[in-house]
C-alpha positions as CSV (number, residue, x, y, z in Angstrom):
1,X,-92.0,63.7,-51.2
2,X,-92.0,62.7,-54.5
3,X,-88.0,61.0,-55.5
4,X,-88.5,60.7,-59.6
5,X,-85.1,58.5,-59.7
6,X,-83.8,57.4,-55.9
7,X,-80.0,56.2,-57.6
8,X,-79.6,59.7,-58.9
9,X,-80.6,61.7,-55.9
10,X,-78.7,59.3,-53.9
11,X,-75.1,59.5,-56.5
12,X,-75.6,63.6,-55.7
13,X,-76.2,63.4,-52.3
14,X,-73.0,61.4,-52.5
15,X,-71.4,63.4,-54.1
16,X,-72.5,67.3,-52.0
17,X,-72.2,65.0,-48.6
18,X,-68.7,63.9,-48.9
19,X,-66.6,66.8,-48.7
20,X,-69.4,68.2,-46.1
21,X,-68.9,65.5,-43.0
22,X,-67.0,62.6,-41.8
23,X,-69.8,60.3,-41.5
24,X,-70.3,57.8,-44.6
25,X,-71.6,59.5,-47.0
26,X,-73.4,56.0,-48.4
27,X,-75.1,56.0,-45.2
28,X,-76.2,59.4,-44.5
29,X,-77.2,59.6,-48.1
30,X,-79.8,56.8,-47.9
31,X,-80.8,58.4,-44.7
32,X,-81.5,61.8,-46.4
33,X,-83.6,59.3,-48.7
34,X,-85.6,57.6,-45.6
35,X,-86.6,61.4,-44.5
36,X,-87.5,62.5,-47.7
37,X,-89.6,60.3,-48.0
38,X,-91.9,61.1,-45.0
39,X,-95.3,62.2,-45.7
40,X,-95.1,65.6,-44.7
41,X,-95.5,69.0,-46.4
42,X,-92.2,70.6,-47.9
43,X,-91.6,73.2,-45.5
44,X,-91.9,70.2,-42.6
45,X,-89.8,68.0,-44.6
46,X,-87.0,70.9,-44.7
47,X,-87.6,71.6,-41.0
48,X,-87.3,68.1,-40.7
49,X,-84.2,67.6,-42.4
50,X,-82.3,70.7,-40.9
51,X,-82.9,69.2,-37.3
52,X,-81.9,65.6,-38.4
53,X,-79.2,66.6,-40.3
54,X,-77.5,69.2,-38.0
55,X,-75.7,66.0,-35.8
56,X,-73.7,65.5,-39.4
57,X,-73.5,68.7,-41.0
58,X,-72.8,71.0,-38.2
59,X,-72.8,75.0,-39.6
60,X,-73.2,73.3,-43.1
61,X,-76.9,72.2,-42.6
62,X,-79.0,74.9,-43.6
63,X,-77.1,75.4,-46.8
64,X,-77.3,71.6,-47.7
65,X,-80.9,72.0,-47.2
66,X,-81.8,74.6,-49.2
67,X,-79.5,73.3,-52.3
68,X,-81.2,70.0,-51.8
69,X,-84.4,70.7,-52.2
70,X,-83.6,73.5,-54.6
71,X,-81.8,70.9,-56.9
72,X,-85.6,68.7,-55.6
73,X,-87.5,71.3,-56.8
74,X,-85.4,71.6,-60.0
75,X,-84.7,68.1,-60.5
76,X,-81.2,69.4,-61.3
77,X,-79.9,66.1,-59.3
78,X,-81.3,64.4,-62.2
79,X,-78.9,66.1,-64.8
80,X,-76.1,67.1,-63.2
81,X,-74.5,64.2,-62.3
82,X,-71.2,64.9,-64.7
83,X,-70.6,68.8,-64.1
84,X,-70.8,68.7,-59.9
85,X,-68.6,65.5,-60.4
86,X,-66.1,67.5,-63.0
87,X,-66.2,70.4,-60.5
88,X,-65.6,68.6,-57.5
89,X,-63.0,66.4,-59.3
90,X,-60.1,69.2,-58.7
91,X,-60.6,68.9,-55.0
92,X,-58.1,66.6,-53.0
93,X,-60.8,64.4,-51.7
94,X,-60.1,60.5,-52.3
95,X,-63.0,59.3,-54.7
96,X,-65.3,56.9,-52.6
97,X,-63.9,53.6,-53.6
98,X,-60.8,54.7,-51.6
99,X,-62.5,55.5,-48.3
100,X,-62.3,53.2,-45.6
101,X,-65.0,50.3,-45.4
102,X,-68.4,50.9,-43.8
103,X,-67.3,49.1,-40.5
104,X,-64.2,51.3,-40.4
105,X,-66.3,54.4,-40.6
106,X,-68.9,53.2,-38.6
107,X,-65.8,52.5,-35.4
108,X,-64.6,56.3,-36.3
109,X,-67.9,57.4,-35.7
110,X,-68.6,55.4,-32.5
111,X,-65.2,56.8,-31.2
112,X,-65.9,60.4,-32.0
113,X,-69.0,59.8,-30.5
114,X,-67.6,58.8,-27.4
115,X,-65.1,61.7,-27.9
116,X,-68.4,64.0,-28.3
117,X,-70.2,62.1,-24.6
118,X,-66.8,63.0,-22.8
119,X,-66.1,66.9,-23.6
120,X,-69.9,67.2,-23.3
121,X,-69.7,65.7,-19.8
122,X,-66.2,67.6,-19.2
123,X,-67.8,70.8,-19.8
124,X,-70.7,69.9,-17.8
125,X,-68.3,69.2,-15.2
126,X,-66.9,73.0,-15.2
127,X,-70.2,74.1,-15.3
128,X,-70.8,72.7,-12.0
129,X,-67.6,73.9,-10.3
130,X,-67.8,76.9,-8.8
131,X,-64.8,79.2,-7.3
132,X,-64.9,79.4,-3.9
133,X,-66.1,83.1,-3.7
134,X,-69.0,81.8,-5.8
135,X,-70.2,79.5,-3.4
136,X,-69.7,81.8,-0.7
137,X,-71.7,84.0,-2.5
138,X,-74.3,81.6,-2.6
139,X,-73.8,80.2,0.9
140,X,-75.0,83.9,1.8
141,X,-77.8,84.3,-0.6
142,X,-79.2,80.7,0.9
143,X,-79.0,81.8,4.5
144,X,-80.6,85.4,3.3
């Protein structure tokens, strides 16, 4: 896809990433870039972005999506750097020179990552327990 100025599309994904995730925003913004960039058609490129995307964005994802390649298709992200940042200015979100470093965020995310491994092995756990009636129940059906 065609980026007509990569710092501007990259100081709006800042800026509509932020208050979306915890990941960086730096990061997953230059990300965003790198898939953009594929050589694919647009629909792929959204299809593309939705399933790449949904690990960060959670239930946000499709709407990102679409107002990213809306403000694309626009090339809004090229004009409205001042009025998102005014409008997003009112919000209690600590501007990015505040945030943690990159190595701090990148530890948080390790950790919830590890957080993410263990409830999804928990659960799988439970999954595999059964009450006792269940397995009797299936103690029968196997001899059946």
């Amino acid at each position: 896809m065609q980026i007509k100025d990569v710092e501007a599309l990259k100081a709006w994904l800042l800026r509509n990433l932020d208050p979306l995730c915890d990941a960086d925003p730096a990061a997953l913004a230059k990300y965003v870039i790198a898939l953009l960039r594929k050589e694919k058609p647009q629909e792929a490129l959204k299809d593309l972005c939705i399933d790449q995307l949904e690990v960060f964005l959670a239930k946000e994802t499709g709407n990102f999506v679409e107002k990213l390649f809306s403000s694309l298709d626009s090339e809004s992200y090229l004009k409205d750097e001042g009025e998102e940042h005014n409008s997003s200015s009112s919000s209690a979100k600590p501007s990015p020179a505040a945030k943690p470093s990159l190595a701090d965020n990148k530890d948080k995310d390790k950790e919830k990552e590890k957080d993410k491994e263990k409830d999804k092995d928990k659960d799988k756990d439970r999954q595999k327990k059964t009450s006792p009636e269940e397995q009797q129940q299936q103690q029968q059906q196997q001899q059946q």
